[in-house]
C-alpha positions in Angstrom: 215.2 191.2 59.2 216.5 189.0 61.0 217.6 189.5 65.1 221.5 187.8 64.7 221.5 188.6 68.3 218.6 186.1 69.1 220.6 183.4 71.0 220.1 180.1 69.9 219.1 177.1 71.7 221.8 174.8 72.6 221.6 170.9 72.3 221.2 169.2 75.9 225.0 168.2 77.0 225.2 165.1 79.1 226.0 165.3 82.7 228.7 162.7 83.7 227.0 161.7 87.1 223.0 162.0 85.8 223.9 160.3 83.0 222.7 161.4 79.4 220.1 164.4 79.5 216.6 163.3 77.8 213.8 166.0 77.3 211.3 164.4 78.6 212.7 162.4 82.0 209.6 162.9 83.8 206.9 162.2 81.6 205.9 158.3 81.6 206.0 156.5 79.0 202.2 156.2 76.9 202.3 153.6 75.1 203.6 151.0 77.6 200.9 151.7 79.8 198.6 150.7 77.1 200.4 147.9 76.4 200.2 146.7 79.6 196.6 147.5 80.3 196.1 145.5 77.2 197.3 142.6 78.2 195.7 142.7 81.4 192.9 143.1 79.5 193.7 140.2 77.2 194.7 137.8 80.3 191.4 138.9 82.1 189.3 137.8 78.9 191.1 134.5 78.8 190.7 133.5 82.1 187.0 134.5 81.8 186.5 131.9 79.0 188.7 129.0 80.7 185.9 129.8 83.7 183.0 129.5 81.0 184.0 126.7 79.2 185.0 125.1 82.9 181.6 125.7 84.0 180.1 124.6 80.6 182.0 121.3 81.0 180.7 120.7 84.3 177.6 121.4 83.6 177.2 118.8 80.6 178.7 115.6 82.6 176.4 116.9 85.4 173.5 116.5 82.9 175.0 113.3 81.3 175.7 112.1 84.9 171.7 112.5 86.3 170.7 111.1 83.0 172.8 108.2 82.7 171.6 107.7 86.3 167.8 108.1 85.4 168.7 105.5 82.1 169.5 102.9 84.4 167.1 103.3 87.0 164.8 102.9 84.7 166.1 100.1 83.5 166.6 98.8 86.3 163.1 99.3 87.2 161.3 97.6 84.0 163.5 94.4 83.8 163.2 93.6 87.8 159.9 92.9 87.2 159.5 89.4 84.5 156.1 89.7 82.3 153.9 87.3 83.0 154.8 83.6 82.6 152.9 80.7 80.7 150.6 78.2 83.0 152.9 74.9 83.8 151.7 71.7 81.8 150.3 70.5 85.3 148.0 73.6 85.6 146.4 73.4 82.2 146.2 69.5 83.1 144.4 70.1 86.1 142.0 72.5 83.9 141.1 70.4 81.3 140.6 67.4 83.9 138.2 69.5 86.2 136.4 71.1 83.4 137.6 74.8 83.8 137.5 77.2 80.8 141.4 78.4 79.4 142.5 82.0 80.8 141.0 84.4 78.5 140.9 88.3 78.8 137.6 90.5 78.6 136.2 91.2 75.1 137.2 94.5 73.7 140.6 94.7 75.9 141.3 95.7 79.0 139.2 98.8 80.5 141.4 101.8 81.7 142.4 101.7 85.0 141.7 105.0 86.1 141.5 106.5 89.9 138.2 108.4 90.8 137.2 109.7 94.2 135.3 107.6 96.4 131.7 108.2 96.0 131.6 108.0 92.5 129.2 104.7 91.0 131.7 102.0 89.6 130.2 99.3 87.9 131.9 96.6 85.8 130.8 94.8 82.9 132.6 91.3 83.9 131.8 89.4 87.2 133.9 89.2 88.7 135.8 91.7 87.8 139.4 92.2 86.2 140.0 95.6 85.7 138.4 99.0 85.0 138.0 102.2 87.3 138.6 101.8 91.1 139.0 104.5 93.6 142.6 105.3 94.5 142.5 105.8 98.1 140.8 101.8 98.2 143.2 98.7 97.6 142.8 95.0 99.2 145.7 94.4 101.2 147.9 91.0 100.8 147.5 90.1 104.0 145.1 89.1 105.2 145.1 86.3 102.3 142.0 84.5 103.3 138.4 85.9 104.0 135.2 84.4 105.3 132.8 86.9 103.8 133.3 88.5 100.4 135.1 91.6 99.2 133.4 94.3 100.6 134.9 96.8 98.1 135.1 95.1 94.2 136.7 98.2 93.0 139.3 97.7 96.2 139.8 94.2 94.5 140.6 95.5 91.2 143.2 98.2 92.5 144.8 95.4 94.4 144.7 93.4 90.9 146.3 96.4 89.1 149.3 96.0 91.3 149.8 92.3 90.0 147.5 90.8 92.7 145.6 87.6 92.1 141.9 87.2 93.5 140.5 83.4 94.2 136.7 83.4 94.4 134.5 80.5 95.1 131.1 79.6 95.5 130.6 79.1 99.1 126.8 78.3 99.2 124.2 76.9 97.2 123.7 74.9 93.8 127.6 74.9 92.1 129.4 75.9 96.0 132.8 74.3 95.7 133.3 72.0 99.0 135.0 72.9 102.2 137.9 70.7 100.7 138.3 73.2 98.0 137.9 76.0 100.5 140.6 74.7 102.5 143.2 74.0 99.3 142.5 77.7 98.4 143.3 78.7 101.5 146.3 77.1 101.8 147.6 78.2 98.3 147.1 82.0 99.0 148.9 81.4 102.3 151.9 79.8 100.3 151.9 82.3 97.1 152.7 86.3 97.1 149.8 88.9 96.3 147.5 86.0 96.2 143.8 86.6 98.0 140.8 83.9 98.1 137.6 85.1 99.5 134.2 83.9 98.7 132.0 85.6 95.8 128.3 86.6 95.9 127.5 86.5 92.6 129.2 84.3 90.4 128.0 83.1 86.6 126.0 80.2 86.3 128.0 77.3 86.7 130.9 78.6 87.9 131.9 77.7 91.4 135.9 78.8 91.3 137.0 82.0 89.6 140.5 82.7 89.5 141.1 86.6 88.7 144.4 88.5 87.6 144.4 91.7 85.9 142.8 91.4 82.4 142.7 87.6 83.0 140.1 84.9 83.9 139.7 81.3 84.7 136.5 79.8 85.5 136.2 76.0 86.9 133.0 74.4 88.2 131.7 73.5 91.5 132.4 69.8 90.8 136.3 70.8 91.1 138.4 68.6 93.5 140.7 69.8 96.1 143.8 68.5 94.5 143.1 70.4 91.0 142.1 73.3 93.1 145.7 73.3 94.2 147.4 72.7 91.3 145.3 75.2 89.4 145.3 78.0 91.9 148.9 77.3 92.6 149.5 77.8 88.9 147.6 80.4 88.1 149.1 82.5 90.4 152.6 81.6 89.8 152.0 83.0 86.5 150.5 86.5 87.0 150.8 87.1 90.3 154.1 90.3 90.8 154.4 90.4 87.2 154.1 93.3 84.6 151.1 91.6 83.3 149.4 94.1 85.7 149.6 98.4 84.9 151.7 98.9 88.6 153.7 95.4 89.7 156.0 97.8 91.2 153.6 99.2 93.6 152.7 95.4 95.1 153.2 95.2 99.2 154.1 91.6 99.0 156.3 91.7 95.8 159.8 91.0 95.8 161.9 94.3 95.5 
């Protein structure tokens, strides 16, 4: 049955000064909150990618940038040293005059040029010697560029060779000794030339009294050589091999040009 004197709920009136009534005037309002953390959401991931790619970016002309560098360092690096250059016409004149053999390299190639500790045996299958093992705390200065007495180190001699130095030997003493003439013009070409060393040689071949020595290379010339073809030879010789990448480590030379 129904209660007719239940009293029934009147629609909100509006208040002139409050303005219209509402039903729910101090409840905030849901969904724009969400909206708004939404976008703050939305702008926070955005930015967080223009920071990623940023740093992404960077880092790829960083990388670009140190290789680029490294490219033409070592560019640099290979072409300012010139291989080694052919023997001027006067040189292989003064060879054939004096009797000398052509440059010629050691049967079977080059040995390696490895470092060992001192103390270790060395011995070389050429004499003089051209390359092979040496120890790596042991390498003939470029100056002095004129001894008296020979090498006292060989495998010193080679790691001076194996950075583009050229040795001059002689025959001081004895049946095929060059003459203090020769001496003197091979002492004056190594004081003239870069990374060039004469010294005399114990125990050179038969019939060899001047033995001009690069890395890999050799020239051999008899006692009987003059002065003046010594010069010319010598001068030659070296102006081929000596700082040049005919050698393992040109760039490691103490009398090189940089």
């Amino acid at each position: 049955m129904t209660n007719k004197n239940k009293k029934r709920r009147r629609p909100a009136e509006s208040d002139p000064e409050r303005g219209p009534a509402t039903t729910d005037a101090r409840r905030p309002d849901g969904n724009a909150e969400r909206r708004a953390r939404k976008e703050q959401a939305r702008q926070t991931r955005a930015a967080e990618r223009k920071r990623t790619q940023r740093s992404a970016f960077a880092r790829r002309v960083a990388v670009f940038g140190v290789t680029g560098v490294i490219g033409i360092g070592v560019l640099y690096w290979l072409q300012r040293t010139e291989g080694a250059k052919p023997l001027s016409e006067a040189a292989v004149a003064a060879a054939e005059a004096a009797g000398c053999t052509t440059v010629r390299s050691p049967a079977g190639g080059a040995p390696g040029g490895e470092h060992l500790a001192e103390g270790i045996p060395i011995t070389y299958a050429q004499s003089p010697a051209t390359s092979g093992e040496h120890y790596g705390g042991q390498v003939l200065p470029s100056s002095p560029d004129s001894y008296d007495q020979p090498i006292a180190s060989e495998p010193a001699a080679v790691h001076f060779m194996e950075h583009s130095g050229i040795m001059l030997y002689y025959r001081a003493g004895g049946d095929g000794a060059v003459s203090p003439d020769v001496v003197a013009a091979l002492e004056g070409v190594a004081a003239q030339k870069r990374m060039t060393v004469t010294a005399p040689y114990e125990v050179l071949p038969d019939g060899t009294g001047l033995a001009l020595a690069a890395w890999d290379k050799l020239q051999s010339c008899p006692g009987s050589i003059t002065a003046a073809q010594a010069t010319t030879i010598a001068g030659g010789f070296s102006d081929a091999y000596a700082c040049t990448a005919n050698a393992p480590e040109p760039n490691a030379a103490d009398d090189c040009p940089s």
